[in-house]
ZADO-564808 format. One record per atom (N, C-alpha, C): residue in three letters; x, y, z. Coordinates in nm, 4 decimals. Example, Ala and Ser with C-alpha at 12.3 -4.5 7.8 and 13.67 -1.06 7.14 Angstrom:
<nodes>
<node type="ala" xx="1.3190" yy="-0.5690" zz="0.7800"/>
<node type="ala" xx="1.2300" yy="-0.4500" zz="0.7800"/>
<node type="ala" xx="1.3200" yy="-0.3300" zz="0.7800"/>
<node type="ser" xx="1.2850" yy="-0.2250" zz="0.7080"/>
<node type="ser" xx="1.3670" yy="-0.1060" zz="0.7140"/>
<node type="ser" xx="1.2900" yy="0.0030" zz="0.7870"/>
</nodes>
This chain:
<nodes>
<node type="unk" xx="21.2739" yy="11.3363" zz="24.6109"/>
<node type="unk" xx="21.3687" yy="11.2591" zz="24.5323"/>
<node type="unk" xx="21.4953" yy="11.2415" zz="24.6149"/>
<node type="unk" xx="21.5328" yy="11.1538" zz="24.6427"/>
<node type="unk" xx="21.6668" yy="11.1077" zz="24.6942"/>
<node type="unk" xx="21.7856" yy="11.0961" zz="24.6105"/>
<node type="unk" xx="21.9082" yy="11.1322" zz="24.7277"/>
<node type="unk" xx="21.9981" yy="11.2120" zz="24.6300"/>
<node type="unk" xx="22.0615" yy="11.1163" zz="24.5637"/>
<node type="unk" xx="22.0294" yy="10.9336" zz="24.5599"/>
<node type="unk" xx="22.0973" yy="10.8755" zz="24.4333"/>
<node type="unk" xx="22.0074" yy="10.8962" zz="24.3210"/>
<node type="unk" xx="21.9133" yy="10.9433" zz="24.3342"/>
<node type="unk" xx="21.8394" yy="10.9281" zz="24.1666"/>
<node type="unk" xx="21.9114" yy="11.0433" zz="24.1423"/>
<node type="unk" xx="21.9052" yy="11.1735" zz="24.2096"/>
<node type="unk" xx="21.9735" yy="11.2878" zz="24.1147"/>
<node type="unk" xx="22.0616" yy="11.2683" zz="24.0811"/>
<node type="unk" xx="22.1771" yy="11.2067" zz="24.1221"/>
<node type="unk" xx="22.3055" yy="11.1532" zz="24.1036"/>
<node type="unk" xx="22.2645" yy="11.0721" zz="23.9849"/>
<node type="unk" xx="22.1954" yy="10.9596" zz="23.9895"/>
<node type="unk" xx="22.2162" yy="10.8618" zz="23.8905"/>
<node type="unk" xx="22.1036" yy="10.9424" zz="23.7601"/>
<node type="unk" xx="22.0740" yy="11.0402" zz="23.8193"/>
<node type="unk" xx="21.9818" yy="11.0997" zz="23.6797"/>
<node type="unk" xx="22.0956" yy="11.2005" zz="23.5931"/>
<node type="unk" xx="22.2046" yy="11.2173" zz="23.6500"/>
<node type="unk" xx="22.2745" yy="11.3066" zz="23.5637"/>
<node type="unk" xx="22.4002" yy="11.2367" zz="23.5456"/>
<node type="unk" xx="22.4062" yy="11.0492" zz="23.5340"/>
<node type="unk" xx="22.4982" yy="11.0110" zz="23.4962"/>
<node type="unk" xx="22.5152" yy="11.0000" zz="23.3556"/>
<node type="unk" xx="22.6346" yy="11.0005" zz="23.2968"/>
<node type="unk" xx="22.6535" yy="10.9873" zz="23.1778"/>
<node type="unk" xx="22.6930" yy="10.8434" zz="23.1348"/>
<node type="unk" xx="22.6583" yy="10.7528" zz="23.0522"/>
<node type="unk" xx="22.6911" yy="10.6701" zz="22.9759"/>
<node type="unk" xx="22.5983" yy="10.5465" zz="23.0781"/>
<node type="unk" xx="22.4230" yy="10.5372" zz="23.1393"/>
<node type="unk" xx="22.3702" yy="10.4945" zz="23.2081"/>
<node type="unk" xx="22.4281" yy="10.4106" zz="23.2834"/>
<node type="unk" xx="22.5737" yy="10.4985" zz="23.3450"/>
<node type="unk" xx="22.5463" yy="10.3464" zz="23.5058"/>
<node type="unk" xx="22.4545" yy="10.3449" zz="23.6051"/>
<node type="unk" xx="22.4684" yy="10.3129" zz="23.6884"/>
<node type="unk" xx="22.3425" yy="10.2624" zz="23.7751"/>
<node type="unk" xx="22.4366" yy="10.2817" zz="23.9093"/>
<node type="unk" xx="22.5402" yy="10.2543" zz="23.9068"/>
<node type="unk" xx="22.6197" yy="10.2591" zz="24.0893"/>
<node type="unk" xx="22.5523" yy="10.4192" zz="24.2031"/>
<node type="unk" xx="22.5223" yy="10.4905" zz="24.1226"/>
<node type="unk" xx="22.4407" yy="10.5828" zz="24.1646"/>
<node type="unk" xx="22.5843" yy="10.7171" zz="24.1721"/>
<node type="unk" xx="22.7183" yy="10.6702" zz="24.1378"/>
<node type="unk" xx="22.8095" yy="10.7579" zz="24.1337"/>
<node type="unk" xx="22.8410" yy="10.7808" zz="23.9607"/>
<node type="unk" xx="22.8572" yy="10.9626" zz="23.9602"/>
<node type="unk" xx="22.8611" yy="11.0131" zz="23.8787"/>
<node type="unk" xx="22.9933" yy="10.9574" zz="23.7911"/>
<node type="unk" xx="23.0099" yy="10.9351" zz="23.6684"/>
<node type="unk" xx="23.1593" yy="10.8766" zz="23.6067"/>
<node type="unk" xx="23.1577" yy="11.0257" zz="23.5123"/>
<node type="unk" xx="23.2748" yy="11.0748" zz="23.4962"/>
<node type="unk" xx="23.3197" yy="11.2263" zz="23.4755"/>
<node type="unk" xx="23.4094" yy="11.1553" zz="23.3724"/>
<node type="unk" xx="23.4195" yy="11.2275" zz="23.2863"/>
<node type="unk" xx="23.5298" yy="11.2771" zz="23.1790"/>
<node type="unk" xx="23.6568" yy="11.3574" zz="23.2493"/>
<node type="unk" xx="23.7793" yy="11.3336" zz="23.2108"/>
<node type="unk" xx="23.8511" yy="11.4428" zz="23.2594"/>
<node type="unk" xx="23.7678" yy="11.5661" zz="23.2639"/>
<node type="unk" xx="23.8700" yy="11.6808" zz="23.2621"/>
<node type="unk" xx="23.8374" yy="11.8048" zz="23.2587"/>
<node type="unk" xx="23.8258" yy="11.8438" zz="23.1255"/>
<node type="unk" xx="23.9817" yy="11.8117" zz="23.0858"/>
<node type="unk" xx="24.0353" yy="11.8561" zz="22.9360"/>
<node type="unk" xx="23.9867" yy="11.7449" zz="22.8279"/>
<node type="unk" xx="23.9284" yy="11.6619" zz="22.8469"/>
<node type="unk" xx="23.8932" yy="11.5657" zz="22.7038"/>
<node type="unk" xx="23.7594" yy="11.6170" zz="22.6659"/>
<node type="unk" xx="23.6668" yy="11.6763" zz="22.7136"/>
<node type="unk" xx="23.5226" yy="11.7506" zz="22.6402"/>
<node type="unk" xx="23.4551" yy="11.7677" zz="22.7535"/>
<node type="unk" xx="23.3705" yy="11.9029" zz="22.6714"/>
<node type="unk" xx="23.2627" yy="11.9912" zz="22.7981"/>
<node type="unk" xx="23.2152" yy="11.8882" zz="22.8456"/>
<node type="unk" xx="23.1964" yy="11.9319" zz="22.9756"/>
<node type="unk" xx="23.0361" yy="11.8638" zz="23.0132"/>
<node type="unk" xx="22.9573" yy="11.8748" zz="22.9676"/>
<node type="unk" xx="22.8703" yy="11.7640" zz="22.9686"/>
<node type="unk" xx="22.7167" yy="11.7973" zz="22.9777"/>
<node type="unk" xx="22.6531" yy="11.8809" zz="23.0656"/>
<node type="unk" xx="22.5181" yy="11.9398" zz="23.0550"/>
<node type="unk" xx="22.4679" yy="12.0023" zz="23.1513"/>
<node type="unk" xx="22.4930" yy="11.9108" zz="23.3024"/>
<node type="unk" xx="22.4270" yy="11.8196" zz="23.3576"/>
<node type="unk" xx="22.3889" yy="11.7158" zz="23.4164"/>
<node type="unk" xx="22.5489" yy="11.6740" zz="23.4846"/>
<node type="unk" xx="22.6393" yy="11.6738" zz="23.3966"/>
<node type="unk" xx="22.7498" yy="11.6317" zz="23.4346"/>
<node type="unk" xx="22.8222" yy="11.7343" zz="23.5374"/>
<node type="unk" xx="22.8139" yy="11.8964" zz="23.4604"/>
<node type="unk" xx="22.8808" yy="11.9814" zz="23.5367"/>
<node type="unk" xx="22.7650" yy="12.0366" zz="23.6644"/>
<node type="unk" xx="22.6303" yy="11.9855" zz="23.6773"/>
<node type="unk" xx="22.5712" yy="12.0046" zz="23.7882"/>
<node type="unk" xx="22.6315" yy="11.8878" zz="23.9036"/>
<node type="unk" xx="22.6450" yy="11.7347" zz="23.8699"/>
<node type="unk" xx="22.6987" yy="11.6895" zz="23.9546"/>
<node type="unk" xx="22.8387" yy="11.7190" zz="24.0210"/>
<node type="unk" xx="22.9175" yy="11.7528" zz="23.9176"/>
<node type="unk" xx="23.1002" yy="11.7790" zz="23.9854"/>
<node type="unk" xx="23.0569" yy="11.8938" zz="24.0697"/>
<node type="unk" xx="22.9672" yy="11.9783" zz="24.0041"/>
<node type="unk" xx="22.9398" yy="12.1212" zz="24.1145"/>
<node type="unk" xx="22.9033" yy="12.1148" zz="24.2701"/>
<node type="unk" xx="22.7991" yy="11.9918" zz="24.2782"/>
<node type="unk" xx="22.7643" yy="11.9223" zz="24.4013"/>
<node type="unk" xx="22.8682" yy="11.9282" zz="24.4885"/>
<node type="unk" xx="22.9263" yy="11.8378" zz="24.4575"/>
<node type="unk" xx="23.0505" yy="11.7693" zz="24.4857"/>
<node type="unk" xx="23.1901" yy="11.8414" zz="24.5063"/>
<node type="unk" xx="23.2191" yy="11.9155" zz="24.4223"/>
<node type="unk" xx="23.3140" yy="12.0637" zz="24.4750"/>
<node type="unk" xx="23.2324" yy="12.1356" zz="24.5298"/>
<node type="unk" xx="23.1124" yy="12.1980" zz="24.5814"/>
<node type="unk" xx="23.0976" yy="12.2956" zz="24.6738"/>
<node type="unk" xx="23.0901" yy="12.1688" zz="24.8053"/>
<node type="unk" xx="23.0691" yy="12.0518" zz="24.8156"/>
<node type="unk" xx="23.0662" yy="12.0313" zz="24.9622"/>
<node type="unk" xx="23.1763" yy="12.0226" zz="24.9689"/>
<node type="unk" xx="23.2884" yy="11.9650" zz="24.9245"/>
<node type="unk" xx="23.3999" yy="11.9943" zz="24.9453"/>
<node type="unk" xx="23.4831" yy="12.1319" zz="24.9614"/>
<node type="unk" xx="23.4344" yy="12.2364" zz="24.9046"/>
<node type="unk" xx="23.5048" yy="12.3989" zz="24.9766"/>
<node type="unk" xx="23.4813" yy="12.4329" zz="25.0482"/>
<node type="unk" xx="23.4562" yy="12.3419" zz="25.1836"/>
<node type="unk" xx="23.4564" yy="12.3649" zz="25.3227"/>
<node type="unk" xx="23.5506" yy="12.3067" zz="25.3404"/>
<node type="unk" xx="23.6275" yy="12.3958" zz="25.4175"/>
<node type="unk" xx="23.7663" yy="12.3455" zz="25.4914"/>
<node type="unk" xx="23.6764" yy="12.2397" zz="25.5747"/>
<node type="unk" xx="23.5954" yy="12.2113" zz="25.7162"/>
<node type="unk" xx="23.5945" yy="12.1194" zz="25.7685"/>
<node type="unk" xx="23.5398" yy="12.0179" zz="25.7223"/>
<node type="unk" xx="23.4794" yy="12.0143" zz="25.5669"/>
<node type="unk" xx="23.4338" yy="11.8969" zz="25.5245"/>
<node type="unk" xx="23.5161" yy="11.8801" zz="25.4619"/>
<node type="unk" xx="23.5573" yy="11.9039" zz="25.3852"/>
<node type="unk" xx="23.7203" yy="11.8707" zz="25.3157"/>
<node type="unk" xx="23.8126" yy="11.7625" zz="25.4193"/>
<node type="unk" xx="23.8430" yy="11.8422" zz="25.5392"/>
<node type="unk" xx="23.9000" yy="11.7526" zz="25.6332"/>
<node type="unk" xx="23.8348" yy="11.6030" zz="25.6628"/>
<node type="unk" xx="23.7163" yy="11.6489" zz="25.6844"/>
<node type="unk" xx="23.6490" yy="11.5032" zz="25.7402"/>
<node type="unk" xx="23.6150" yy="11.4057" zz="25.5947"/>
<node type="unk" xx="23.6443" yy="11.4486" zz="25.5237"/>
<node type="unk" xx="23.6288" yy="11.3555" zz="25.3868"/>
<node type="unk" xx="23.7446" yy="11.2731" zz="25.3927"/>
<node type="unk" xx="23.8789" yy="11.3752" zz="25.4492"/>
<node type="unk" xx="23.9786" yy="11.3230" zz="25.4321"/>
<node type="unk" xx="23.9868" yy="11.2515" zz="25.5129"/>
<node type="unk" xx="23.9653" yy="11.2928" zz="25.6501"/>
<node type="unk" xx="23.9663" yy="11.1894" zz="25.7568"/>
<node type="unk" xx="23.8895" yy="11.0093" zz="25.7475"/>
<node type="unk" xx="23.8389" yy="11.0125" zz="25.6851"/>
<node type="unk" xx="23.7132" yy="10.9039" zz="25.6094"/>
<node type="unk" xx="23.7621" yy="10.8570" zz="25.5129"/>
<node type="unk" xx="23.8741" yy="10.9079" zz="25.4443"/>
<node type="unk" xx="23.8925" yy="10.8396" zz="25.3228"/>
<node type="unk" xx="24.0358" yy="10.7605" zz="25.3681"/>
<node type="unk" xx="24.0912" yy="10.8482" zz="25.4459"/>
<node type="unk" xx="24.2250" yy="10.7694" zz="25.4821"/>
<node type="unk" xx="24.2316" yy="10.6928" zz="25.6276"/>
<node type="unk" xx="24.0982" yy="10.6530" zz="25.6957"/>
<node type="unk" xx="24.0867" yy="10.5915" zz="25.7881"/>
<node type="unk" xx="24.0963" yy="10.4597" zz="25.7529"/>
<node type="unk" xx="24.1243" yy="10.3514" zz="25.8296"/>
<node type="unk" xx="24.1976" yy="10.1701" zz="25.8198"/>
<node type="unk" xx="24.0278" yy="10.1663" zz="25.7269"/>
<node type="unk" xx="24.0631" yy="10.1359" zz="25.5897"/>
<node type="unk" xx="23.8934" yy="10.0244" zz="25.5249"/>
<node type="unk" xx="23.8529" yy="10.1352" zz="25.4579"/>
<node type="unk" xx="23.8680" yy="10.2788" zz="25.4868"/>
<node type="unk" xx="23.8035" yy="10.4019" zz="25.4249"/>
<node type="unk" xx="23.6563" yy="10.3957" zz="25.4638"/>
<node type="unk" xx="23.6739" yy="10.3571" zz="25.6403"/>
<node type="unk" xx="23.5176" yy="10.3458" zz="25.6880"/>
<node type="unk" xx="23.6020" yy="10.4382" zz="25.8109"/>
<node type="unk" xx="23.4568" yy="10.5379" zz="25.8860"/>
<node type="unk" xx="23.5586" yy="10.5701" zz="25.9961"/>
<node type="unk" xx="23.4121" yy="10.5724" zz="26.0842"/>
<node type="unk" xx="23.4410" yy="10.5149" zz="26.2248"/>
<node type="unk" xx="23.3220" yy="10.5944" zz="26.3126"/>
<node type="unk" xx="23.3053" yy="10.7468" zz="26.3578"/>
<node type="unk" xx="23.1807" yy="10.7624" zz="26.3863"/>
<node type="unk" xx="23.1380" yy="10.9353" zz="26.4086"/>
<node type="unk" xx="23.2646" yy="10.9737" zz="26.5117"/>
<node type="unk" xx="23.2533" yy="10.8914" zz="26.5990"/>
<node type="unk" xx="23.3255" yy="10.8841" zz="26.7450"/>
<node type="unk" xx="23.4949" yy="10.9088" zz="26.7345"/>
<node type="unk" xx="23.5288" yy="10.8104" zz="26.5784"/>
<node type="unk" xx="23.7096" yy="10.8451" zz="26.5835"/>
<node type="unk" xx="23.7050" yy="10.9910" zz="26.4651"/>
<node type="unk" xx="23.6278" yy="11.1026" zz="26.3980"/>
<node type="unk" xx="23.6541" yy="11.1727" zz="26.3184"/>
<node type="unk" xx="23.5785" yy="11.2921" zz="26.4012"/>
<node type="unk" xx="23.5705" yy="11.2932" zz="26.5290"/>
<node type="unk" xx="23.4416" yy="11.4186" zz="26.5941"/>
<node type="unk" xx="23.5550" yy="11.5258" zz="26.6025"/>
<node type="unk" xx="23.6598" yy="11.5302" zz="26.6430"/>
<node type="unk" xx="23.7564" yy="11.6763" zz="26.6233"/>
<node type="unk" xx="23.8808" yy="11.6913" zz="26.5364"/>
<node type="unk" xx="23.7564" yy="11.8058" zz="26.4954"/>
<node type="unk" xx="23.7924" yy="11.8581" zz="26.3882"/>
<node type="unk" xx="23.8542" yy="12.0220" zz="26.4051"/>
<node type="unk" xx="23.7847" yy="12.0173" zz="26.5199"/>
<node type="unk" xx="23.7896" yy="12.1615" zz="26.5801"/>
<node type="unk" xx="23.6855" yy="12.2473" zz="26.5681"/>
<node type="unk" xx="23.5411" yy="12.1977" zz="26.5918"/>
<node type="unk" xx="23.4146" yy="12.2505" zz="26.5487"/>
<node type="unk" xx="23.3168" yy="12.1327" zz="26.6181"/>
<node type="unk" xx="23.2004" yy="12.1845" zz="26.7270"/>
<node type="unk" xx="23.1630" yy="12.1214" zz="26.7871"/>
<node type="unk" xx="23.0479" yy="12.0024" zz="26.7278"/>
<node type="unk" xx="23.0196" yy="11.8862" zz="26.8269"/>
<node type="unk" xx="22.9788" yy="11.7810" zz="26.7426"/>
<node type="unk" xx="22.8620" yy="11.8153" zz="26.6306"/>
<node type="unk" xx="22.7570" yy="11.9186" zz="26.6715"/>
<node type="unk" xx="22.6196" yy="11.9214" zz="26.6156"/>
<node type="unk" xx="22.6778" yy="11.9841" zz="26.5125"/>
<node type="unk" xx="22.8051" yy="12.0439" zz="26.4813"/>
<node type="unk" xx="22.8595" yy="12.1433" zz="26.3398"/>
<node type="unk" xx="22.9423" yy="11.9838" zz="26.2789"/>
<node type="unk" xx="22.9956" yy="11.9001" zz="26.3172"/>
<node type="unk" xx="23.0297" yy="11.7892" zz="26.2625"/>
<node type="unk" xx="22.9417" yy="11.7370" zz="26.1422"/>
<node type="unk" xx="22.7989" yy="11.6746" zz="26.2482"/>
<node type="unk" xx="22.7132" yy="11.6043" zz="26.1845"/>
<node type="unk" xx="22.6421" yy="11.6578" zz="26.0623"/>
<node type="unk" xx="22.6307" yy="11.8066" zz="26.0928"/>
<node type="unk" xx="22.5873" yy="11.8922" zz="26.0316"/>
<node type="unk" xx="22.7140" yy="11.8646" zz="25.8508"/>
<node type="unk" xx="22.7903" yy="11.8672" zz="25.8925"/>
<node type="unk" xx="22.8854" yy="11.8413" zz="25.7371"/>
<node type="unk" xx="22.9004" yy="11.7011" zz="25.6750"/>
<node type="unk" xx="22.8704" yy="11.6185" zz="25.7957"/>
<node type="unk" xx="22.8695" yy="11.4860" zz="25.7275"/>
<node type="unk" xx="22.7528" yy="11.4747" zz="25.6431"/>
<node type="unk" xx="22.6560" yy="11.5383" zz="25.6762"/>
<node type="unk" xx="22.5046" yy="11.5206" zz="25.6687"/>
<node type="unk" xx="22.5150" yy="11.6294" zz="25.4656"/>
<node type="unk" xx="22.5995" yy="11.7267" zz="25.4210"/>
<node type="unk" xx="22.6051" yy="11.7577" zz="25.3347"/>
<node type="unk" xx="22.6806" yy="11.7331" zz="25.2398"/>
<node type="unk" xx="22.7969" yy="11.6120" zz="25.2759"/>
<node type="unk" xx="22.9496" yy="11.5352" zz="25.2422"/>
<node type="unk" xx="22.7840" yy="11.4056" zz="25.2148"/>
<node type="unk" xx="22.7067" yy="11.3931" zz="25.2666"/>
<node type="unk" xx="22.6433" yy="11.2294" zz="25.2626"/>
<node type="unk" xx="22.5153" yy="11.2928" zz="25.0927"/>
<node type="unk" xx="22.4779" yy="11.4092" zz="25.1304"/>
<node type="unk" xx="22.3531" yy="11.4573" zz="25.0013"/>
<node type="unk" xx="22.4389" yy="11.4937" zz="24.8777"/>
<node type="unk" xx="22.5573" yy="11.5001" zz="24.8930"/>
<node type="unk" xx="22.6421" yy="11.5579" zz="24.7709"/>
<node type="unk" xx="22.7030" yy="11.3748" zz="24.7143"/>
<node type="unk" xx="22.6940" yy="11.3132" zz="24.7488"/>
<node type="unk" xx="22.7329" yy="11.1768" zz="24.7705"/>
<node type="unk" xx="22.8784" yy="11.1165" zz="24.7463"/>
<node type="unk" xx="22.9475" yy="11.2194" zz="24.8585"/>
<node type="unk" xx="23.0952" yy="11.1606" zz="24.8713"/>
<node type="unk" xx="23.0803" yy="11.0715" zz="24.9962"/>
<node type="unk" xx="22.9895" yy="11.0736" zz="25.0859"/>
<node type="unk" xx="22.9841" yy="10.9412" zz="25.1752"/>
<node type="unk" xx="22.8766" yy="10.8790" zz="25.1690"/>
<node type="unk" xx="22.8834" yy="10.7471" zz="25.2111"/>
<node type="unk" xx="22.7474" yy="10.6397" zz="25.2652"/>
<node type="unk" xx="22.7558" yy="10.6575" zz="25.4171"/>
<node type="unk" xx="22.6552" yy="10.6117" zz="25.4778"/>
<node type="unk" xx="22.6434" yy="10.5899" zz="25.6383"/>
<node type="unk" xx="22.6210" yy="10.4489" zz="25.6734"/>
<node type="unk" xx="22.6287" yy="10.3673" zz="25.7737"/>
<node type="unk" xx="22.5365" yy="10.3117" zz="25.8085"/>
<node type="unk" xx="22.5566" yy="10.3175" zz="26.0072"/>
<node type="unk" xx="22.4664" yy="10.2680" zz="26.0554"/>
<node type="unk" xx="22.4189" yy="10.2967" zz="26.1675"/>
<node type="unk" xx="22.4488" yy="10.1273" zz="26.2549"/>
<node type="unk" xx="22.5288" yy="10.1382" zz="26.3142"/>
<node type="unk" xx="22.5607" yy="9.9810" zz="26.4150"/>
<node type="unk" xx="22.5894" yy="10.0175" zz="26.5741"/>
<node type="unk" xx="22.4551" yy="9.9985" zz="26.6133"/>
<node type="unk" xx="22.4353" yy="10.0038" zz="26.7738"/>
<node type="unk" xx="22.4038" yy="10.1606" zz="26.7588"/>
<node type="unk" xx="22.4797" yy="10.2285" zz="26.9030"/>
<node type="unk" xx="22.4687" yy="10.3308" zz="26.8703"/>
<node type="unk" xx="22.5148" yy="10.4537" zz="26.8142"/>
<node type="unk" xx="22.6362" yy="10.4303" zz="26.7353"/>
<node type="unk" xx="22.7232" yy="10.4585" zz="26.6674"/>
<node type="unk" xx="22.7057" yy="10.4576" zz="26.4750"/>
<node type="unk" xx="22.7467" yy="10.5442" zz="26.4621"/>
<node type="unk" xx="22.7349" yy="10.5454" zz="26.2709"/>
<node type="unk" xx="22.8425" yy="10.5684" zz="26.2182"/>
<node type="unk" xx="22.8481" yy="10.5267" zz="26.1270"/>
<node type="unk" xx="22.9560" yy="10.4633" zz="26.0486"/>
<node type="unk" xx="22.9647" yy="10.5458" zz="25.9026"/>
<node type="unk" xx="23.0517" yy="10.5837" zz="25.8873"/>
<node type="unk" xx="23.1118" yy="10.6758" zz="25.7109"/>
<node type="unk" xx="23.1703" yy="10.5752" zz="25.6461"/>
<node type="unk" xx="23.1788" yy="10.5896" zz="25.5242"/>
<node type="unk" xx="23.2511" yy="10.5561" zz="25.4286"/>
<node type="unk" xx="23.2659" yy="10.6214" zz="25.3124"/>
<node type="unk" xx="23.4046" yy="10.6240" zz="25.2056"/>
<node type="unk" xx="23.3934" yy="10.6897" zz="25.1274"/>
<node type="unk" xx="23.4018" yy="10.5675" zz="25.0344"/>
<node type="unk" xx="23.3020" yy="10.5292" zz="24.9330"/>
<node type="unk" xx="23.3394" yy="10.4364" zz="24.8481"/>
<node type="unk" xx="23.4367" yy="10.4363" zz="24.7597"/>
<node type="unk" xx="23.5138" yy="10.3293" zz="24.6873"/>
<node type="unk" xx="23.6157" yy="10.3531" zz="24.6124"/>
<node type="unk" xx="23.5668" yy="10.3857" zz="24.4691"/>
<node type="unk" xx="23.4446" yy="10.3966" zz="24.3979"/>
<node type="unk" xx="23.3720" yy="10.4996" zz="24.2691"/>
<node type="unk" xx="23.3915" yy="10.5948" zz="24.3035"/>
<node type="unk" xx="23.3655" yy="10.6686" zz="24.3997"/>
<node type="unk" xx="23.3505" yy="10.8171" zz="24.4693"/>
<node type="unk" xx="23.4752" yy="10.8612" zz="24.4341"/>
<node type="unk" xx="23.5811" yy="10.7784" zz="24.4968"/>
<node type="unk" xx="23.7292" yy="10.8651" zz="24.4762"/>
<node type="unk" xx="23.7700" yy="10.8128" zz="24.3390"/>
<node type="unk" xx="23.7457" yy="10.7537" zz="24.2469"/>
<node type="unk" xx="23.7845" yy="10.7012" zz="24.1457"/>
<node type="unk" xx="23.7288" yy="10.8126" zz="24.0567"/>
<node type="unk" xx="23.5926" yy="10.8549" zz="24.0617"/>
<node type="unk" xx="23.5122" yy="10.9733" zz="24.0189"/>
<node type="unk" xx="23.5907" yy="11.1007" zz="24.0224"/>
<node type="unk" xx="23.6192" yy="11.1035" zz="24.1217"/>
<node type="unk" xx="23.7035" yy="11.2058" zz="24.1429"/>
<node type="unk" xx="23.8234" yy="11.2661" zz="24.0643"/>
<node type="unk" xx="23.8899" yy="11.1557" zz="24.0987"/>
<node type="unk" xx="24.0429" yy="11.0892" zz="24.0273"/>
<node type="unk" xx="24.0647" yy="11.1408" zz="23.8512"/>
<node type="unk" xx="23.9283" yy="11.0649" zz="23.8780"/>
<node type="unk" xx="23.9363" yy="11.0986" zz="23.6629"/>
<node type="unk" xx="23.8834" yy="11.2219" zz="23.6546"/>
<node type="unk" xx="23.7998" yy="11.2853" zz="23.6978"/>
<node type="unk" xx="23.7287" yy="11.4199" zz="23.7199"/>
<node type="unk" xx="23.8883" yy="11.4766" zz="23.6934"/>
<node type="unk" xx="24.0037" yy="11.4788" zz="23.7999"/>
<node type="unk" xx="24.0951" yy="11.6159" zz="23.7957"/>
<node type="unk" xx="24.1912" yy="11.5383" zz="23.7446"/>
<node type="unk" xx="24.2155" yy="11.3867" zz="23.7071"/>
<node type="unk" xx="24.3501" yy="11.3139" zz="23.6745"/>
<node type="unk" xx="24.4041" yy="11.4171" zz="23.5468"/>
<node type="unk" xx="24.3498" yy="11.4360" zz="23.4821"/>
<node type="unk" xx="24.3899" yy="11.5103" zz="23.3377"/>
<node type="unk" xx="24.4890" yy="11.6288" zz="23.3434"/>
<node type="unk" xx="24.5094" yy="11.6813" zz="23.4540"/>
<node type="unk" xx="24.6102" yy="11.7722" zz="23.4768"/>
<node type="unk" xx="24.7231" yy="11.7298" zz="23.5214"/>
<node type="unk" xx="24.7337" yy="11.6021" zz="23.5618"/>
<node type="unk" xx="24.8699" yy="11.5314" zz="23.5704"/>
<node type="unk" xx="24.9907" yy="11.5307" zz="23.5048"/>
</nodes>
């Protein structure tokens, strides 16, 4: 199973974008399904170097970044790919592949997901 069906199997209110849409925190429990996806999604993120490279990806020109402009991080390349590769199954990034170079992105659902996920403590 590929990780948009799990994603889109534990969305709430059937969207289809394959990104999870969250309730605040404070407006009602999760669902089962719901608090398995945010869980995804905060443990790839409690890595300090994926944390970084999310960030690096999200605030790069387009919120696209190549492998090539986000490789130091301070952790060598095969430990890079290695986090993009669990930042990409948790589905805070897309890839795609042009020449020989690959390409991140963080879509703007992803951080919008997010957004409303923790906005409630504002």
């Amino acid at each position: 199973m590929s990780n948009t069906q799990v994603l889109a199997a534990s969305e709430p209110g059937g969207a289809t974008s394959g990104v999870p849409s969250f309730p605040p925190v404070g407006e009602r429990p999760f669902s089962a399904g719901e608090a398995e996806a945010a869980a995804r999604m905060f443990k790839a993120l409690g890595d300090p170097v994926r944390l970084r490279l999310f960030s690096l990806i999200a605030s790069h020109e387009g919120g696209e970044a190549c492998v090539c402009d986000i490789s130091d991080v301070g952790v060598a390349q095969p430990t890079v790919s290695h986090h993009l590769k669990k930042l990409k199954e948790a589905g805070l990034l897309t890839s795609e592949r042009r020449g020989t170079w690959v390409y991140y992105r963080v879509e703007a659902p992803v951080l919008a997901s997010v957004a409303r996920l923790l906005g409630h403590f504002g």
